[in-house]
C-alpha positions, 0 to 999 in steps of 0.5 A, spaced: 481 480 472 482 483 479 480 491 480 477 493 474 469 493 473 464 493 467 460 497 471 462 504 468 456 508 467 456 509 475 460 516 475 463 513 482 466 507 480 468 510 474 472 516 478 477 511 482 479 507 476 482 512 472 489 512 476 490 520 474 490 527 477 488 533 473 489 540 475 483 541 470 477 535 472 470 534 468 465 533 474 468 525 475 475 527 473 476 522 467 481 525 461 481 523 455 486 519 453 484 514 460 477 514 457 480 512 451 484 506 454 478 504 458 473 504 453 469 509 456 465 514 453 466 520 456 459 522 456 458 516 461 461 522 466 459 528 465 452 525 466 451 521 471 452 522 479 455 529 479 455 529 487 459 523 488 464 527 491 459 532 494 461 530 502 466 535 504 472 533 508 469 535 515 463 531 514 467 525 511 472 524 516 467 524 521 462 520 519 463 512 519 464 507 513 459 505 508 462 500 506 462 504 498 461 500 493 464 504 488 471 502 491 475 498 487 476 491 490 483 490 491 488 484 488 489 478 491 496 475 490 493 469 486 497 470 479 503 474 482 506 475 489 510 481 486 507 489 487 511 495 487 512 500 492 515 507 491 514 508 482 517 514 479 518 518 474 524 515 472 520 509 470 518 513 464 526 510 462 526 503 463 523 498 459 516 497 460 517 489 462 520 491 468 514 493 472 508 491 466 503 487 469 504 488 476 496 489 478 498 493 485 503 499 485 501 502 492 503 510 489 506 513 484 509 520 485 514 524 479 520 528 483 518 537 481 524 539 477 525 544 472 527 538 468 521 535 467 514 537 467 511 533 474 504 533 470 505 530 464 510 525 466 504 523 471 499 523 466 503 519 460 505 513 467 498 513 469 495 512 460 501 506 460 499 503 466 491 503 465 493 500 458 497 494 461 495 487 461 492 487 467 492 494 469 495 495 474 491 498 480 495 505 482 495 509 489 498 515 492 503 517 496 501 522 503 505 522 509 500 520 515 505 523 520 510 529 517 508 535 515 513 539 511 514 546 509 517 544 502 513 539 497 519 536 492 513 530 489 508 531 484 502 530 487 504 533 494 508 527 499 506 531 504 500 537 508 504 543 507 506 545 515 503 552 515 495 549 514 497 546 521 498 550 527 505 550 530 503 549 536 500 542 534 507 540 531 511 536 536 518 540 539 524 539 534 520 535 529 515 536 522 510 530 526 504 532 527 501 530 535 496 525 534 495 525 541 491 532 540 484 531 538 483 537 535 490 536 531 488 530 529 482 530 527 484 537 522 490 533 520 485 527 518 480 532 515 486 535 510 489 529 508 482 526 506 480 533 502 488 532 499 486 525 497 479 526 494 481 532 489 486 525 487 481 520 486 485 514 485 483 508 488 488 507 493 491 512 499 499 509 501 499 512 508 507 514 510 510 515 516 505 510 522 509 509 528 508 504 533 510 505 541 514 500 540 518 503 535 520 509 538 522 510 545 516 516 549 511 516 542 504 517 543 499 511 544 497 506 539 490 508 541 490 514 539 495 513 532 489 508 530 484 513 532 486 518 527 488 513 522 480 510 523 478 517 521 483 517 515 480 511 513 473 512 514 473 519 509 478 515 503 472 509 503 466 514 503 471 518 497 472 512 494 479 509 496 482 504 500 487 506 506 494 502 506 499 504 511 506 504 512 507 502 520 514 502 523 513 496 528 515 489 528 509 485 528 510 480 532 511 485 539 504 487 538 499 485 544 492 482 542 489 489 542 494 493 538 493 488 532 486 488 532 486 496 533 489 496 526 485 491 523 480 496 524 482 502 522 486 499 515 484 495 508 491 494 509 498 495 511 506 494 510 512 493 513 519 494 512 523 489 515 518 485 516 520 479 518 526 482 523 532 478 524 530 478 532 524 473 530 528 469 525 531 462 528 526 464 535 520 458 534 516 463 539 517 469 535 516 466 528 509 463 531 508 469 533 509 473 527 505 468 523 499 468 527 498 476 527 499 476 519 495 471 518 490 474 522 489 480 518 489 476 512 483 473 514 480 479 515 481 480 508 486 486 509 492 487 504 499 486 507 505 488 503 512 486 505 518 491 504 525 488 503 529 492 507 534 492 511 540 497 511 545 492 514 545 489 507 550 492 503 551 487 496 545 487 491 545 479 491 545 480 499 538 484 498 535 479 492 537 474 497 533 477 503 527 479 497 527 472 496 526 469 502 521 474 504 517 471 498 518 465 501 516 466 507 510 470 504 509 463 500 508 458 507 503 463 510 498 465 505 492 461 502 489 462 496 484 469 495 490 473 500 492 479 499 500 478 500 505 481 496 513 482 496 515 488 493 521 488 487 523 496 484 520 497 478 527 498 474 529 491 475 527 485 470 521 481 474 524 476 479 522 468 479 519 468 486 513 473 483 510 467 479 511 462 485 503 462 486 501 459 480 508 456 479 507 451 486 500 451 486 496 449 491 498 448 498 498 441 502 498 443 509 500 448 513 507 451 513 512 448 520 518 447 522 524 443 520 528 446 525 529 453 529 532 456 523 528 452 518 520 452 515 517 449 510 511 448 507 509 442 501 505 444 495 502 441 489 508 441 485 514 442 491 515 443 498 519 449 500 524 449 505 527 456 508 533 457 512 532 464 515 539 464 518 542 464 512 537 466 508 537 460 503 531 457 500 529 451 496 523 448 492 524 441 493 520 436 489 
């Protein structure tokens, strides 16, 4: 099973797998009820590596990589292409089946209100999530760009806005100016101590823009500089950074792909294949390209499903579905790509189509502009990404 290892003795690992906060910790941050369902015993913990979290922010944001190998290793989408962005407390609600055996939920927070207790809530999603089958692999959520003077979510969604100067915030906005050295590296340095206190084995990073998507923002230099330094202070904690960027792919330069190959384990999208791409070879090929050059890097890409022009619910199942498609012409077995689906809806066929299709035969083409294909062991799909229809063919 992916992500889960046996090597429980190493306080270390042994931190990251347990998908909790506590606001009172063991010396590793194991409860209970997690060691319980894991198997583990808790004295494993409280004996072993008692400085596996010794680094403070500062030293830990501004030193390289290690490359530790106490990070869980990240799932690939072999067994299921599905995943889950964005799980709540109201998951707590609905039938487990609906989001059971999803291996990658890339955060989970609980919404702080007078009804629910934030904590226990938490707590009770984490202990069901450990013990599914396979266990699902839980981050959490920080916003990488916005700073907020209100916290509404269990863990918080943001850096609170009076651990920052004022006079590092850009006029008329609650977004830090990376451009700033100083402010970013400090921004860095609190998101990674906000994290370690977390120890959960992914850092979903909201709120990443790229030039492109608005109109005067900052350098792509500098946002991957601070992005880098996020990510070189969660891997030395233990935890992997997945990014949440607002670009389309396709218009990156050379450069700017690569910059945030580095500076990443993984990334998301939304609208991920943007409708000026669909029915323009150049822009498709392209887009294509670029994705499959971070999944031969062995980074993560998730693609988010949205598009506000669509107002129907079979409009949007249909615009998840072809993304399945299209996730399915370019990845290759071992690649880290998934679709996300909510977790309060029963779990969609596409999320089997790995095992269902099987090995591919080929590489994916061109049947016209607007339609790609690709033949696999047990069918060819054909996709029209104008009319957003797809068909597995035999």
């Amino acid at each position: 099973m992916y992500g889960w290892k046996k090597e429980m003795t190493v306080c270390g690992t042994a931190c990251v797998l347990h998908h909790r906060i506590s606001l009172v910790r063991r010396p590793c941050g194991l409860p209970l009820t997690i060691l319980m369902a894991l198997g583990v015993s808790p004295l494993i913990c409280e004996t072993r590596g008692q400085d596996a979290h010794a680094l403070d922010a500062s030293s830990v944001a501004s030193t390289p990589s290690t490359g530790s190998s106490s990070r869980i290793e990240l799932p690939n989408s072999d067994r299921k292409l599905r995943c889950i962005v964005n799980l709540n407390g109201h998951a707590i609600s609905y039938r487990p089946d609906t989001w059971a055996g999803v291996e990658l939920v890339t955060d989970l927070s609980i919404h702080r209100n007078t009804v629910v207790d934030s904590q226990a809530r938490f707590d009770e999603l984490t202990r069901l999530l450990a013990e599914t089958k396979p266990p699902s692999i839980v981050g959490t959520y920080l916003s990488g760009g916005r700073v907020e003077s209100v916290i509404k979510q269990f863990p918080p969604e943001a850096i609170r806005a009076d651990q920052i100067p004022s006079d590092w915030i850009r006029p008329g906005s609650t977004r830090v100016d990376l451009s700033n050295p100083e402010a970013a590296t400090q921004f860095a340095e609190l998101i990674v101590e906000e994290c370690k206190s977390r120890a959960l084995p992914i850092v979903f990073l909201d709120n990443i823009l790229h030039p492109s998507a608005l109109s005067g923002w900052i350098s792509w230099k500098d946002t991957c500089r601070f992005v880098g330094l996020v990510k070189r202070g969660v891997n030395a904690n233990g935890s992997s950074l997945i990014v949440n960027i607002a670009v389309a792919p396709w218009a990156m330069s050379d450069a700017d792909v690569v910059l945030l190959s580095d500076a990443v384990d993984g990334m998301s999208f939304e609208m991920p294949f943007h409708r000026r791409a669909r029915g323009n070879r150049k822009r498709t090929r392209l887009l294509i390209d670029v994705y499959r050059k971070w999944l031969a890097a062995g980074k993560l890409v998730v693609l988010i499903p949205i598009d506000r022009s669509l107002k129907t619910k079979a409009q949007k199942d249909s615009e998840s579905r072809l993304l399945a498609a299209f996730a399915m012409l370019i990845r290759n077995p071992g690649d880290r790509l998934f679709v996300t689906w909510p977790f309060y809806r029963i779990e969609p066929d596409w999320a089997g189509w790995p095992k269902r299709l099987g090995l591919p035969r080929g590489e994916w083409r061109f049947e016209a502009d607007h339609i790609l294909a690709r033949s696999f062991k047990n069918g060819t799909l054909w996709i029209d990404v104008l009319r957003r229809s797809v068909e597995i063919r035999s």
